[in-house]
N, C-alpha and C positions, 0 to 999 in steps of 0.2 A: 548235340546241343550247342547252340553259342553262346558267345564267351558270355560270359554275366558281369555287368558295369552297375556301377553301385550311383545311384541320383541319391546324394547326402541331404535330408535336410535336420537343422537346429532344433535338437529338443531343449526346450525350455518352460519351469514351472515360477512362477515369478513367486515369491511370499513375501511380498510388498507391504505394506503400511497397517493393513486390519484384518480380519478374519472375512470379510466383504469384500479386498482386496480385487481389483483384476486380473486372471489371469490366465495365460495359456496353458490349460490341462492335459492335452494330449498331441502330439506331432507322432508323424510316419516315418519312422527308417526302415528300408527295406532296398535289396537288390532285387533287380528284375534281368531278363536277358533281352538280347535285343530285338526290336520291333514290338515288344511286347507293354501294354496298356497298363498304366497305375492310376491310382489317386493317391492325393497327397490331405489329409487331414489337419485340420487345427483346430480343436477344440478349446473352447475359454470358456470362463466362469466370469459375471457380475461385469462383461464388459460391454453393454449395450448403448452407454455414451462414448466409446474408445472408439478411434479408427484399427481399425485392422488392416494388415497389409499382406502381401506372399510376395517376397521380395526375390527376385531370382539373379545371383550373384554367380560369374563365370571365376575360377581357383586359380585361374593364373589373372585374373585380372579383381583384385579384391576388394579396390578402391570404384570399380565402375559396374553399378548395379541399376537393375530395371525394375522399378514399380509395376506390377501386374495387378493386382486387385484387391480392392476395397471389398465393397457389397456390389461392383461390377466389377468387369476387366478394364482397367486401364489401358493395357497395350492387347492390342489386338493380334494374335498368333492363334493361326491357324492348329496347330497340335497342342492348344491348351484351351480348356471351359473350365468356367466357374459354378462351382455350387453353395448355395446361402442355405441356412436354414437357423434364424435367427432368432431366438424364446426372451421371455422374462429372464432367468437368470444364468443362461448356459447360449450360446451358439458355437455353430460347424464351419468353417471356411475353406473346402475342401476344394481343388485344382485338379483335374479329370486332364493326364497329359497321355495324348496319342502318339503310338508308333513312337517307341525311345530307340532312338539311333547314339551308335559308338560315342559321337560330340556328348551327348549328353552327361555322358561320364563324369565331363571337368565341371560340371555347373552345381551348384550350391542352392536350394530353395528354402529361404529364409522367412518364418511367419513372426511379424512384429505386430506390436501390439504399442500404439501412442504413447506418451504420457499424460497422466491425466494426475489431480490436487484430491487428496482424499478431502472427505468429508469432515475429519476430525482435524484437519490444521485449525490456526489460531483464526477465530474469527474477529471483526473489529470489537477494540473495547477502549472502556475508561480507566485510567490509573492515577494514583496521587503522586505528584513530583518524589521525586528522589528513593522510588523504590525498586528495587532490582524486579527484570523484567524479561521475558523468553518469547519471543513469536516463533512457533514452531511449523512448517508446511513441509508436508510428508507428499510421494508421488510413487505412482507405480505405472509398468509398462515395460516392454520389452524392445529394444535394450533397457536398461534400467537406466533413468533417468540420472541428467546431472538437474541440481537445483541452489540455484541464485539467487540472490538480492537487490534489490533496487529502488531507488527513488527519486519522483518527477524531475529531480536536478542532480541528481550523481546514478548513472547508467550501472554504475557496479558497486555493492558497500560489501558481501563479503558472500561467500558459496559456502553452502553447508544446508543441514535441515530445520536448524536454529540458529535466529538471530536475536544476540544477548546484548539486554542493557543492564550495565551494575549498578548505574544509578541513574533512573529515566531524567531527562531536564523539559522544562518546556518549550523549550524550542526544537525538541523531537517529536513533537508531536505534527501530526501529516498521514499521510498515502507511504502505505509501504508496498511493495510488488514483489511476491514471492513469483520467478519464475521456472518451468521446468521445461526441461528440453532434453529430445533424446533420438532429434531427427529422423522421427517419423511423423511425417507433415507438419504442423505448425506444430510451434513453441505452445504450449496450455501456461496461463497466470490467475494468479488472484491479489486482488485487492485486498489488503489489511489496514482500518483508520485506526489509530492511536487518538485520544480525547487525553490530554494533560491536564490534572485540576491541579490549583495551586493557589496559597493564599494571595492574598491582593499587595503588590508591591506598589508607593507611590510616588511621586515626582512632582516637580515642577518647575516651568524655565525660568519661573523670578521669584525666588524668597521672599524679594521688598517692593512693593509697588508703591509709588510717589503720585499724588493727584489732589488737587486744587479743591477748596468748598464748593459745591454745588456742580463739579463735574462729576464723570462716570469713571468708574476705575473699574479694572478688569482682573480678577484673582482667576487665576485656573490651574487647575489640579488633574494631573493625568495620572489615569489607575489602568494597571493590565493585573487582572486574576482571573481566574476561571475554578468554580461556578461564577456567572455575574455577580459583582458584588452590589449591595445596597451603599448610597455616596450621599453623607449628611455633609454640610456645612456649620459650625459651630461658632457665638461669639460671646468670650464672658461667659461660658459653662451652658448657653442657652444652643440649641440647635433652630437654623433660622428656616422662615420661608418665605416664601413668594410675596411681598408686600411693596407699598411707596418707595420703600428703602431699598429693597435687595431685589432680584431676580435671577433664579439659578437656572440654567439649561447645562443638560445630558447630552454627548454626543457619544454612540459607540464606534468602535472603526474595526478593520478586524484584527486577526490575531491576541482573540480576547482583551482588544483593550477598549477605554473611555475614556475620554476628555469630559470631567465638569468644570465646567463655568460660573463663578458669582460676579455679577456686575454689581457696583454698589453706588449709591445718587452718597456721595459724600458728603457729610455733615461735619461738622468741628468732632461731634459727641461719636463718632466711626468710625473715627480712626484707632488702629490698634492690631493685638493680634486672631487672626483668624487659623481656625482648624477644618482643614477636609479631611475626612475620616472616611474606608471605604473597608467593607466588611462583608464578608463569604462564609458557607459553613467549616473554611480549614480557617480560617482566621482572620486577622484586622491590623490596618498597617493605616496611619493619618500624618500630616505635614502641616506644620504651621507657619504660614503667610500673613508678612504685614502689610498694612495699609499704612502707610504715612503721609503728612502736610508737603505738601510740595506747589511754593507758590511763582506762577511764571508771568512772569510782561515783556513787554517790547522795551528794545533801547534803541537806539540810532541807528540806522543803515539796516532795518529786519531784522535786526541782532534781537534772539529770542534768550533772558536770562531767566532761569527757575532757581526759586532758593529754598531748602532744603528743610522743614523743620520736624528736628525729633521730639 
């Protein structure tokens, strides 16, 4: 009899992420002797969107391996055929290798299995500021997946299969990129949106605005909340509208905000204080601007004087 040289390959049963998990269920270890014919088996469970591989690795060289087959052969060798036999929740990826010669001893055949994003990671969602918060992205595949973090402007925020916020703010809100990798063919990702709701915070670049009878003055009130908030304008306890006198324009921009605008045809009897008020269903936040007398003329050489009355 000749000698008998053992062709090693990796058993491996992954029990990855959920009971649907992908995984490699059955591999062939066996000695054969030499010139003598084998198959080599790979049997998996629920992996019919995975790549599958037979990765064939030489024991003194461990770092330099060859891709041989998917659902075909990648490298083309003569003493190796592939066999598919691919169902709803099970397939076979079995490697039909002729006439094993002594070399084959040192060589290593390795079946991997991609990474791939279970179904049950965190899908996009909505939360209200300032509450503790988990996105979770689970992955299976053999080797077993490393999985990372990321977003459109920082390439790395942290590895692991949860990513924690203890107190979400709004300006976390965005694209989050769970990725997994486990260099069998490409990197697999998913997309997760965060929605930040938050009450309406408001602002404005002039407390006091100054303008002449019968010119136009300009109040505006910049609001960022999310849900949209509703944005009254207020004077003397009245909430104003669209008339002779006033006209309001809405402008939204993004990042949940709004510029409203009240232009006012100023009158002696208009001047005073004004409130913009802007209100969401987490709550309500308004700012009060005045309008005051402010009268200007010319003096000698263009010289423009405004004088001031409270």
């Amino acid at each position: 009899m000749n000698n008998m040289y053992g062709v090693l390959l990796l058993l491996y049963i992954n029990l990855a992420y959920s009971q649907k998990s992908p995984c490699i269920t059955h591999t062939t270890l066996r000695l054969v002797d030499i010139k003598d014919e084998m198959d080599l088996d790979c049997s998996t469970r629920h992996s019919r969107e995975h790549h599958v591989l037979w990765i064939k690795v030489t024991k003194d060289q461990l770092n330099a391996s060859i891709e041989l087959s998917g659902s075909t052969l990648i490298v083309k060798d003569p003493k190796i055929s592939l066999i598919t036999e691919i169902k709803q929740d099970s397939s076979r990826y079995k490697i039909h290798i002729h006439s094993i010669q002594e070399e084959d001893a040192s060589i290593v055949y390795r079946c991997d299995l991609n990474a791939k994003i279970s179904a049950n990671s965190t899908k996009s969602l909505v939360v209200e500021e300032a509450q503790s918060m988990e996105l979770g992205c689970f992955a299976g595949g053999y080797p077993y997946p490393r999985v990372f973090w990321r977003t459109r402007n920082s390439p790395f925020l942290s590895i692991g299969n949860i990513l924690e916020f203890l107190a979400i703010n709004k300006r976390d809100c965005g694209n989050y990129y769970c990725i997994a990798e486990n260099g069998v063919k490409n990197d697999t990702s998913r997309r997760i949106s965060i929605e930040v709701e938050f009450p309406p915070v408001v602002t404005t670049p002039l407390i006091r605005v100054g303008q002449a009878v019968n010119h136009d003055a300009y109040l505006v009130c910049c609001v960022e909340a999310n849900p949209q908030p509703a944005i009254s304008w207020i004077y003397k306890g009245v909430e104003i509208s669209n008339n002779q006198h006033y006209w309001i324009s809405n402008f939204a921009s993004p990042l949940n905000k709004m510029d409203s605008t009240l232009l006012i045809n100023i009158k002696n009897y208009l001047y005073g204080d004004y409130i913009c008020k802007a209100s969401n269903t987490l709550g309500a936040a308004e700012i009060t601007i005045t309008a005051y007398s402010k009268y200007c003329f010319h003096k000698h050489m263009h010289k423009i004087v405004c004088i001031q009355f409270d």
